[in-house]
Structure formats: structure tokens, C-alpha cells
ZAKOLDO-679477 format. One record per residue (C-alpha): residue in one letter; x, y, z. Coordinates in steps of 0.25 Angstrom, whole numbers, plus 5000, padded with zeros to 4 digits. Each point is the difference from the previous one (the first is absolute). Layout:
N
AXYZ;...
END
This chain:
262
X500050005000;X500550134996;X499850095014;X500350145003;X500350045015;X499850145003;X501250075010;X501349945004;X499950025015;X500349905008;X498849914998;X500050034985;X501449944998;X499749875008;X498749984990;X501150014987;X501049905007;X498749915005;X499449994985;X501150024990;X500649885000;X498449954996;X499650134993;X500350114991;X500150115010;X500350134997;X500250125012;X499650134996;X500550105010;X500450164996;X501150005009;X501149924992;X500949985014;X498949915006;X500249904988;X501549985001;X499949885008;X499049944991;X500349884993;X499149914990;X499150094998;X499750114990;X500250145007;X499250124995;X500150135003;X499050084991;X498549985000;X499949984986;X500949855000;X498849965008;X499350014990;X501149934990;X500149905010;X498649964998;X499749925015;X499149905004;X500050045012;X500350125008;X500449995015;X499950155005;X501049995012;X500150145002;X499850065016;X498550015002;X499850155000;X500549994985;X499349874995;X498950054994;X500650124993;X501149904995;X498949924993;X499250114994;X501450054994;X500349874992;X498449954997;X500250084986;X501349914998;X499249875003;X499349914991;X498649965003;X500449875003;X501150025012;X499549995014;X500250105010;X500649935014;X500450075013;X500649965013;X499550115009;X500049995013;X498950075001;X498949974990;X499050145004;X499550064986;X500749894992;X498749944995;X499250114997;X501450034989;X500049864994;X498450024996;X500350144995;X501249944991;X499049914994;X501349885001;X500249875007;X500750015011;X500849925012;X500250065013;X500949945011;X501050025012;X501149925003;X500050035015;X501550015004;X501150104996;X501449974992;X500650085012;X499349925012;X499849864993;X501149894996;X499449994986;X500749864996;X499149965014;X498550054997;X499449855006;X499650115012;X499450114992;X498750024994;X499450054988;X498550064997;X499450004986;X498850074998;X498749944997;X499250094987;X501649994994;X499949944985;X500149855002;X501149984989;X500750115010;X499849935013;X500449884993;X501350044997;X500250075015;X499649875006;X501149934992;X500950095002;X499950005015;X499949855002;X501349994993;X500550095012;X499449915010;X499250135005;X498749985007;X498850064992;X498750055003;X499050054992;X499150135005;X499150104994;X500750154999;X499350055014;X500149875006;X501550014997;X500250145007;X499249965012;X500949885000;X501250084999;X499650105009;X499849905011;X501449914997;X500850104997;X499650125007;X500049945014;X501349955000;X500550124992;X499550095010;X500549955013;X501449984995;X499950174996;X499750005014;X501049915005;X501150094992;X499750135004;X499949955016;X501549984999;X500950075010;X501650024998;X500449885007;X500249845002;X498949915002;X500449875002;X498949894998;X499549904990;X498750054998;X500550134998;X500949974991;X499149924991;X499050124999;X501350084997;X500349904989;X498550014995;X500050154999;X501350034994;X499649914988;X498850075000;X500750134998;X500849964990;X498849994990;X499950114991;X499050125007;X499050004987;X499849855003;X499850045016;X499150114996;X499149944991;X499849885010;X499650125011;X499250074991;X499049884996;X498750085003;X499949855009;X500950035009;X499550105009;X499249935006;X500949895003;X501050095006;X498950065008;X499749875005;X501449995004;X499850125009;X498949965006;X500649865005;X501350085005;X499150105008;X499249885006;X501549945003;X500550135007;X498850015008;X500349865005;X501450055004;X499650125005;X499149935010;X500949885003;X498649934997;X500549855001;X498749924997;X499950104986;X501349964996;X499849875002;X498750004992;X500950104989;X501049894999;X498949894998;X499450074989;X501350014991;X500549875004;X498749964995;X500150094986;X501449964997;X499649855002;X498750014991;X500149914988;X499850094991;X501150085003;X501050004995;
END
């Protein structure tokens, strides 16, 4: 298949070297430094060898807040035949732009990093293709992924946000919290350690990749949640109440140990 990738980042850069070896891949990015290290693949630098190129299928991996400008900038390029694929991590608005375009269509998100995940070891990590995708689209994504050993899950547009809101937002948001807690000193201890670990790989991600998690109209009311349960856990302390820790402690042994958690 003849695919187009939209971006060199970093996430752009790991689909060329994932697909080329199977794929006609070309890399179309305006800033020629980000394609030195490119190998195997066709590098593009100017809209109009899109177009010469002829794709397939174009993976748009540019940061969020530019997606969908980046699409409407090479839809005239395309022929009526190419689908349109993104790997948003946030998928707000992108349906309503895949009707308006009139073109078929795979969303997905390959939920880890290249900075934060060992990508030659994604057995752990997890994928989600959107459900209204083309199925010619979600057929190629699903073998795609497989072929990484990823996990895949299939959701609607809103019920990825709301999923995303919930696995990524929680954990996102306490380790902010635990980083910015920090004092100028030593702290010996394992556990501390470990949520030291946790956080500084968190923060290694890019920020447009933490800000368009945080800014999934889902998670407000997840962090909200988080801040209820911390004021309930600082009345407890405050009050020394022993019998409402107890029950506290019940209730998340409880949570973490439900089945469906996991």
C-alpha cells in the first residue's frame, strides 16, 4: 500500500520505520532537518509531491492542535479514493470533519509514546480504533497493531474521549501533582521512588501530547472527582478519624481488587 504520514515528529518517524519495510511510505514534513534520519521512506518537503506521490492512505501524525488544519491543507492533493487516518489522542470534533470531507476515514490511537515506551516491547501497551472508521481502514490498523503484539479495543469517537479521560487523566493528573510537591531535598524510600520514577517519565512526554490529554473536555470532571476524594481523605487526617479510615481504606482495597479493573 502506497501511505502518506503527515509530520516527522517523533510519533511520525516511528510509523515510517514500522510500515516501510511492508509499505510504500513517504514522509511529508516542511522542515527538511526532521527528515535526515529517515531511512526507506520517500521524504517530502513540499505540498505539491503529496500530490505526485499519490497515497493510499494518509496517517496525519501532526500535534493535535494542527490536525485538522494539516488535513484541509492537503485534501485538494488527494485523490477521492485515499482515506484519511489520524492517531489523535483526542478525538473531539474529528467526526464531525471526516463527514464534512465526504472521504472514508480510519481514526485510531496507539496509546503509548516513543519517548515513554520501549517500542520493540509493546505486549503491554494498547491500541484503540474507532468504531464509524472505514472498515477497509480498521482492517489494515487491526493488522498493523497485531503484528506489534499491542492490545486493541474498539470505541465510538465520545466513548474514546470519555475512556481516555478516565485512564489517562487520573494518572496524569496525580503524578502533575506529585512533581510539583517536590522540595529540595532527599527522600529516601521505595515508594517514593517508584512515583519519582512514574512522574519523570511522564514529563518526558512531549507537552502538546500532556495538554491535549488534560484538555479532553472528559476530564474535568475526573479531576474534579480526584479532588473530592482527596478532601474527603484530608478530613479524615485532620480528624485522626480512625473508624473512616478504616472504611476509606476498605473502599479502595475494594476498587483496586474489582475484576474489571484493570
Amino acid at each position: 500500500m502506497k501511505i502518506c504520514i503527515l509530520g516527522a515528529g517523533k510519533m511520525g518517524t516511528w510509523l515510517t520505520d514500522a510500515l516501510c519495510l511492508q509499505h510504500d511510505v513517504a514522509i511529508y514534513d516542511p522542515d527538511i532537518e526532521k527528515l535526515k534520519f529517515v531511512f526507506n521512506t520517500r521524504r517530502l518537503t513540499k505540498k505539491e509531491e503529496i500530490k505526485e506521490f499519490d497515497p493510499e492512505l494518509l496517517i496525519n501524525a501532526v500535534n493535535l492542535k494542527y490536525t485538522i488544519k494539516a488535513f484541509e491543507e492537503v485534501l485538494p492533493l488527494l485523490s477521492d479514493t485515499c482515506i484519511l487516518s489520524d492517531i489523535a489522542s483526542v478525538k473531539t470534533g474529528f467526526k464531525e470533519f471526516y463527514e464534512k470531507s465526504g472521504k472514508r476515514f480510519v481514526s485510531t490511537h496507539p496509546m503509548f509514546g516513543p519517548t515513554f515506551a520501549n517500542l520493540k516491547e509493546l505486549q503491554q501497551h494498547h491500541a484503540i480504533i474507532i468504531s464509524e472508521s472505514d472498515h477497509l481502514g480498521k482492517a489494515f490498523f487491526k493488522d498493523f497493531y497485531s503484528s506489534l503484539g499491542l492490545n486493541i479495543h474498539e470505541y465510538s469517537f465520545e466513548g474514546h474521549d470519555k475512556t481516555i479521560a478516565y485512564s489517562l487523566s487520573i494518572p496524569f493528573a496525580s503524578s502533575l501533582v506529585f512533581g510539583a510537591c517536590m522540595q529540595h531535598q532527599r527522600a529516601p524510600g521505595t515508594t517514593f521512588n517508584k512515583h519519582m520514577k512514574i512522574a519523570k517519565g511522564l514529563l518526558s512526554e512531549d507537552d502538546y501530547l500532556l495538554t491535549e490529554i488534560l484538555f479532553n473536555p472528559f476530564t474535568y470532571e475526573q479531576v474534579e472527582n480526584i479532588r473530592y476524594k482527596l478532601k474527603h481523605l484530608l478530613a479524615l487526617i485532620k480528624d485522626k478519624d480512625s473508624e473512616g479510615m478504616k472504611t476509606f481504606l476498605a473502599e479502595v482495597r475494594d476498587n483496586l481488587n474489582d475484576p474489571n479493573v484493570v
